[in-house]
Backbone bond lengths (Angstrom), bond angles and torsions (degrees), N, CA, C in turn:
res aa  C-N    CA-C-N  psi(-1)  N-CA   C-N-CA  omega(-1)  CA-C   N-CA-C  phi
1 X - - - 1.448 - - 1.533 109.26 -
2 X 1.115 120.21 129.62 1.597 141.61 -166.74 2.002 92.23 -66.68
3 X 1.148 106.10 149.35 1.630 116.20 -174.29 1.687 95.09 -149.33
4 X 1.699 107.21 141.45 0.901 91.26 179.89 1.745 98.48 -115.84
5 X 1.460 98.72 149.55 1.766 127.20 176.98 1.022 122.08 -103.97
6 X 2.135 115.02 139.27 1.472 93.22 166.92 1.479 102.12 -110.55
7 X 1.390 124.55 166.17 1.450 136.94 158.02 1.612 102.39 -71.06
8 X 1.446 97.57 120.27 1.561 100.00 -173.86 2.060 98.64 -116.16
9 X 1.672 130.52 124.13 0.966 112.09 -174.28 2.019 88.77 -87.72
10 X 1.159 99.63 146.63 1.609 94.25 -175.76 1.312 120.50 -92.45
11 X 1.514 114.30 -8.52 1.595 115.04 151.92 1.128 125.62 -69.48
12 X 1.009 126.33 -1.92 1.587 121.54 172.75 1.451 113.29 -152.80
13 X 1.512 118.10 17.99 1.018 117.60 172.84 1.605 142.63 59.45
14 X 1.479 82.93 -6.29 1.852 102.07 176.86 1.450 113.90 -89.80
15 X 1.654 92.80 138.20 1.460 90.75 170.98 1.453 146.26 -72.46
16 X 1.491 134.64 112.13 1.813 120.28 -158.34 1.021 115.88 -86.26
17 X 1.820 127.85 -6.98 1.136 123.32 -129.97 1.329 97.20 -168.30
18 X 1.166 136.09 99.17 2.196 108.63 136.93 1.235 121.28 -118.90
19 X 1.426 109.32 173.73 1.729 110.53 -167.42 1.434 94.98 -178.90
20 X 1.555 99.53 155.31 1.099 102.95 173.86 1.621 124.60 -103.08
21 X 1.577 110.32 141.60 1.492 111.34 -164.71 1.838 98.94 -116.28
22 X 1.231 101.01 158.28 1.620 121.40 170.00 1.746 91.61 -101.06
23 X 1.298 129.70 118.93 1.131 131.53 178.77 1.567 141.77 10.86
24 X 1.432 126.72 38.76 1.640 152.11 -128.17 1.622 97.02 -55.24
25 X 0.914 116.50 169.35 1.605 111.60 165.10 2.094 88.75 -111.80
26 X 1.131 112.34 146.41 1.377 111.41 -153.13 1.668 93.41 -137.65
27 X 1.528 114.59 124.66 1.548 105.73 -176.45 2.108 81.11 -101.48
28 X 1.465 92.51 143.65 1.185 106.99 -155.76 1.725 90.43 -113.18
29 X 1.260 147.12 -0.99 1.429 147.52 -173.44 1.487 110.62 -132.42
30 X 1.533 86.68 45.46 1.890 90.35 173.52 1.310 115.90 -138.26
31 X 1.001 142.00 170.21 1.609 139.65 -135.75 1.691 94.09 -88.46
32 X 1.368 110.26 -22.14 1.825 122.18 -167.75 1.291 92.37 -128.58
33 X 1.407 95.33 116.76 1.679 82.79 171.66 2.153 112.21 -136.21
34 X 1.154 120.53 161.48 1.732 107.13 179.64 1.620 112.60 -106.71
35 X 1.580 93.28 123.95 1.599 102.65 -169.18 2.144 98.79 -106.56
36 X 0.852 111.72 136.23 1.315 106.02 172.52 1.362 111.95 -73.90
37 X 1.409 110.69 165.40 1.472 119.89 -149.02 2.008 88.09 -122.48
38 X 1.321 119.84 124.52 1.358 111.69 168.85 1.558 104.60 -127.57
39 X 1.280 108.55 131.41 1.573 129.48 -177.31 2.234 103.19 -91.14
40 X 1.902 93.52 141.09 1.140 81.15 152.66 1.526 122.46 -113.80
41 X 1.108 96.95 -175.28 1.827 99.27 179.96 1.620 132.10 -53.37
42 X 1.011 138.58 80.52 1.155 109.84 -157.95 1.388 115.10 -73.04
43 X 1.737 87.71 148.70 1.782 107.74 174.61 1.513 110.61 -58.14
44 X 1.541 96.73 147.72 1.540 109.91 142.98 1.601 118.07 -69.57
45 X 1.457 105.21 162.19 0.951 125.15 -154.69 0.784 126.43 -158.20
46 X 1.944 141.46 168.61 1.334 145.81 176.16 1.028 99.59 -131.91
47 X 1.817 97.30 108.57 1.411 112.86 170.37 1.905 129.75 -52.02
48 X 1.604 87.31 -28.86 1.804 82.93 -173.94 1.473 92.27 -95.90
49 X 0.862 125.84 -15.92 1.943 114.59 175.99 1.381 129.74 -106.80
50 X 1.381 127.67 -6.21 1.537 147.72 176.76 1.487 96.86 -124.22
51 X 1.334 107.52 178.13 1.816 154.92 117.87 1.441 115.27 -172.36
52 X 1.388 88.00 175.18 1.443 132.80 -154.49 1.385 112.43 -50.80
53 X 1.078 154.74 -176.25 1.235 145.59 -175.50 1.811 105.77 169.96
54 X 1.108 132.66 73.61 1.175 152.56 175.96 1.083 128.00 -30.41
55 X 1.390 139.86 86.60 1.564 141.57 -174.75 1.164 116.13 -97.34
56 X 1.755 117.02 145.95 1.606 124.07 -179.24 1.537 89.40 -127.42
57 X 1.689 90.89 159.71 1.719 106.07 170.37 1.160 98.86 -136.63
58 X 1.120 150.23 138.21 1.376 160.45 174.94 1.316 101.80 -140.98
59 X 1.638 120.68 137.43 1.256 139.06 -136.26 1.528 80.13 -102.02
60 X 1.353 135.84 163.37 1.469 131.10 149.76 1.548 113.01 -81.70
61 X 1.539 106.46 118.40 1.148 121.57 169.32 1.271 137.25 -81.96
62 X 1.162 113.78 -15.55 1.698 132.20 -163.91 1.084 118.73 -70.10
63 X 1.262 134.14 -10.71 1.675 114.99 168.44 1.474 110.22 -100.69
64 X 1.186 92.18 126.39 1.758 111.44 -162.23 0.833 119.46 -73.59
65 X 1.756 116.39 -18.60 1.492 116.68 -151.73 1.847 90.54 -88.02
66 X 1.676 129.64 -24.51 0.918 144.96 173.46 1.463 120.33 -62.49
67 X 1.500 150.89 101.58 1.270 149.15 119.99 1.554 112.01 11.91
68 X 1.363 113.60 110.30 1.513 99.94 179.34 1.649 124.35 -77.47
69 X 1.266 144.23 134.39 1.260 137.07 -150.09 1.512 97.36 -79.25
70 X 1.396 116.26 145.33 1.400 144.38 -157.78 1.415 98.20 -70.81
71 X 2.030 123.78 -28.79 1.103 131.41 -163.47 1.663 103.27 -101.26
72 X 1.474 104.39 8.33 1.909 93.54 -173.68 1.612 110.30 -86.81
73 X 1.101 117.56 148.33 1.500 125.78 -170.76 1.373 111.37 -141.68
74 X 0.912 85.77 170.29 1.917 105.15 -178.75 1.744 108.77 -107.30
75 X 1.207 111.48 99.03 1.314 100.87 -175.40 1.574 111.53 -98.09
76 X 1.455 115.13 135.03 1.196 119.23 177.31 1.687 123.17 -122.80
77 X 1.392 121.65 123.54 1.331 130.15 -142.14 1.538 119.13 -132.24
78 X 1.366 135.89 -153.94 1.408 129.28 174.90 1.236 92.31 -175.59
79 X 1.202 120.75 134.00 1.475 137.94 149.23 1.696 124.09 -97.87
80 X 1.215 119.06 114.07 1.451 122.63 -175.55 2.037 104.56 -67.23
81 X 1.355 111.62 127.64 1.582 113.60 -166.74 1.658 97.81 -127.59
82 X 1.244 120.30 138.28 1.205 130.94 179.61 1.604 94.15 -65.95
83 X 1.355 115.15 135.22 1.864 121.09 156.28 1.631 115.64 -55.38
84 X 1.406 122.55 125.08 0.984 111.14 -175.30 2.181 120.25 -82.10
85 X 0.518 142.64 173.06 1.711 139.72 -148.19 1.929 83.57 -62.47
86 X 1.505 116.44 -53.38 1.751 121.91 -163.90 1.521 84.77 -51.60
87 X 1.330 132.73 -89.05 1.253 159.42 167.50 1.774 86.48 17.69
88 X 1.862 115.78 -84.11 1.231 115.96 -143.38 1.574 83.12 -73.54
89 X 1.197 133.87 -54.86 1.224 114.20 -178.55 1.550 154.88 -8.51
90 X 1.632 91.61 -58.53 1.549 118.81 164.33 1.640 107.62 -90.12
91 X 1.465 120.17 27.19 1.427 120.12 153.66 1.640 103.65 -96.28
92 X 1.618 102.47 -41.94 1.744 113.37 -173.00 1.927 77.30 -62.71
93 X 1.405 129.84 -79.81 1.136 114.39 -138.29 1.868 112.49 -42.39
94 X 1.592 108.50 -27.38 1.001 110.08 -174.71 1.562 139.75 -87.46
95 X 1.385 106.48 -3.29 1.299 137.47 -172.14 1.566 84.49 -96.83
96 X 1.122 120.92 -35.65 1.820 103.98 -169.20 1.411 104.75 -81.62
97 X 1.363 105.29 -41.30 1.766 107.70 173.32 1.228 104.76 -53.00
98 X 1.085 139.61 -66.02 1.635 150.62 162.41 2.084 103.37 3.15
99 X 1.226 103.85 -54.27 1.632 122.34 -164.43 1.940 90.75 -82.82
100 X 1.522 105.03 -32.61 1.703 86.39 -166.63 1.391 136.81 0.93
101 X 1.668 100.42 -76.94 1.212 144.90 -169.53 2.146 97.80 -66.52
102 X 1.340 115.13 -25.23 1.591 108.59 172.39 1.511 103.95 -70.35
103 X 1.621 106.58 -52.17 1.599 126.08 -173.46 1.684 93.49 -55.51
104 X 1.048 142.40 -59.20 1.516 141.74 -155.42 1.459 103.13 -60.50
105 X 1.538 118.12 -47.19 1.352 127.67 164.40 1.572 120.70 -26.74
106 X 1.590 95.24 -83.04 1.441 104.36 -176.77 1.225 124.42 -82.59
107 X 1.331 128.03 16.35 1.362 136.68 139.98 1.225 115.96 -88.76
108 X 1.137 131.47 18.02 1.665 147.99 -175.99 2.045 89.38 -110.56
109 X 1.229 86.21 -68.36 1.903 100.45 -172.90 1.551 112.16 -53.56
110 X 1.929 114.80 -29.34 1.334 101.38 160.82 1.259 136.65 -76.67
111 X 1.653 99.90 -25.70 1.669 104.73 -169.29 1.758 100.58 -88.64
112 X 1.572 110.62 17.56 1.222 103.66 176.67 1.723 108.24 -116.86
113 X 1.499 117.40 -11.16 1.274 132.78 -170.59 2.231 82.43 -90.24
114 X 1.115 115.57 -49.43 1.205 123.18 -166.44 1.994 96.61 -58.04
115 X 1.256 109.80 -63.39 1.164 101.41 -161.81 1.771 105.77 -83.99
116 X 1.075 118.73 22.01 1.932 114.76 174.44 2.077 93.31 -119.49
117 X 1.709 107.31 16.98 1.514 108.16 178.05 1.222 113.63 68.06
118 X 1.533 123.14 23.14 1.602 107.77 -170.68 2.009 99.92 -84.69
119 X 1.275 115.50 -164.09 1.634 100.14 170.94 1.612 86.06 -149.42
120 X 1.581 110.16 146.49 0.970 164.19 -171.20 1.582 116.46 -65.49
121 X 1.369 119.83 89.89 1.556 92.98 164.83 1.909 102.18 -140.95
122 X 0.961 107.11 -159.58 1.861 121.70 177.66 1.417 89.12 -48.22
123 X 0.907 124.27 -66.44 1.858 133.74 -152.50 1.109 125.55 -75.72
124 X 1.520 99.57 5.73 1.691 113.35 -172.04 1.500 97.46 -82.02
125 X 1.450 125.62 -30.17 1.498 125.02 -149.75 1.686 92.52 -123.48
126 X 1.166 109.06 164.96 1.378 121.91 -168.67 1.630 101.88 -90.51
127 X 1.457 106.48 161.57 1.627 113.01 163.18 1.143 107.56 -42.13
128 X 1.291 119.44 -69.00 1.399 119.25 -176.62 1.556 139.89 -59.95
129 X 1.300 109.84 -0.52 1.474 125.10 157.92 1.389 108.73 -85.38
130 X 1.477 127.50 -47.50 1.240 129.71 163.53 1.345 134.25 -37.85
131 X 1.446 109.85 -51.97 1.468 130.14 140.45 1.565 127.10 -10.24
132 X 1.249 85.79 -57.26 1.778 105.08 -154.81 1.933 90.66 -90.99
133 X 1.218 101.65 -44.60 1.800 96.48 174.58 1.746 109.47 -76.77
134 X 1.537 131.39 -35.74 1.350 96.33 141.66 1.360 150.85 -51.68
135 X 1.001 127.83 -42.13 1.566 155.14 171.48 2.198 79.66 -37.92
136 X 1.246 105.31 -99.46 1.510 117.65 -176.46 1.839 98.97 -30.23
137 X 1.109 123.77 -56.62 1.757 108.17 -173.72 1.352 120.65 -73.74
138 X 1.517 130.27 -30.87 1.295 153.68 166.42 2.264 99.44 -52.68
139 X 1.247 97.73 -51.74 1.583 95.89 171.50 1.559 120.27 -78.53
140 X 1.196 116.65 -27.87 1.701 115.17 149.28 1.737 117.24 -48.50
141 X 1.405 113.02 -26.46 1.964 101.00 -146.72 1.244 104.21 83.00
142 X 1.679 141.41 24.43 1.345 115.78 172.69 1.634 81.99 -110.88
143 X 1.996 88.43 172.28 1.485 97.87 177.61 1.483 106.46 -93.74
144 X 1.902 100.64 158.40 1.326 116.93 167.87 1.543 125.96 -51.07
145 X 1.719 104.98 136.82 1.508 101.42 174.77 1.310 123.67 -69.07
């Protein structure tokens, strides 16, 4: 089963390289050497109140005079992080943009009920337009119609 590795240069600890290997034979006392890469699981989550936030561990490699151990790895991880207030914000800003194109509609359907003289009330528009203009004021902080 294929594993994936990174090329680690061990003077500086950065990675040059990954790829995936079928079990490599790996010279482990050379200036570049391939450490396998192990992932954890990622969490569930709440999209409108968290994300993800991506952590690495990389072993220190740098003393040369040392063989790197056969068991060192590259661990790669996730930490679940609360959204900070900007963060959820520009989700509301974007969820309303999302509707634009509904809003463009039925401001099309009024200024067309308006100009053939029809008149205007709650009952002209469906639940589901109502819906959709709560949804948009409820993500401002304004109240429902």
């Amino acid at each position: 089963m294929k594993k994936w590795y990174s090329k680690i240069d061990r003077s500086t600890g950065n990675i040059v390289k990954r790829k995936e290997f079928n079990n490599p034979e790996r010279a482990l006392d050379k200036p570049f050497v391939w450490i396998p890469e192990e992932r954890d699981i990622r969490p569930e989550y709440d999209k409108e109140t968290h994300k993800l936030v991506q952590t690495e561990t990389i072993p220190d490699l740098s003393d040369m005079t040392v063989d790197v151990s056969p068991d060192a790895k590259r661990a790669l991880g996730v930490n679940v992080v609360a959204l900070t207030e900007e963060e959820r914000a520009r989700i509301n800003i974007s969820k309303i943009a999302d509707s634009d194109g509904v809003l463009a509609r039925m401001t099309e359907d009024i200024l067309v009920i308006i100009a053939q003289g029809g008149t205007l009330e709650k009952d002209s528009f469906t639940d589901e337009v109502w819906d959709k203009i709560n949804t948009r004021r409820l993500l401002r902080g304004e109240d429902e119609i």
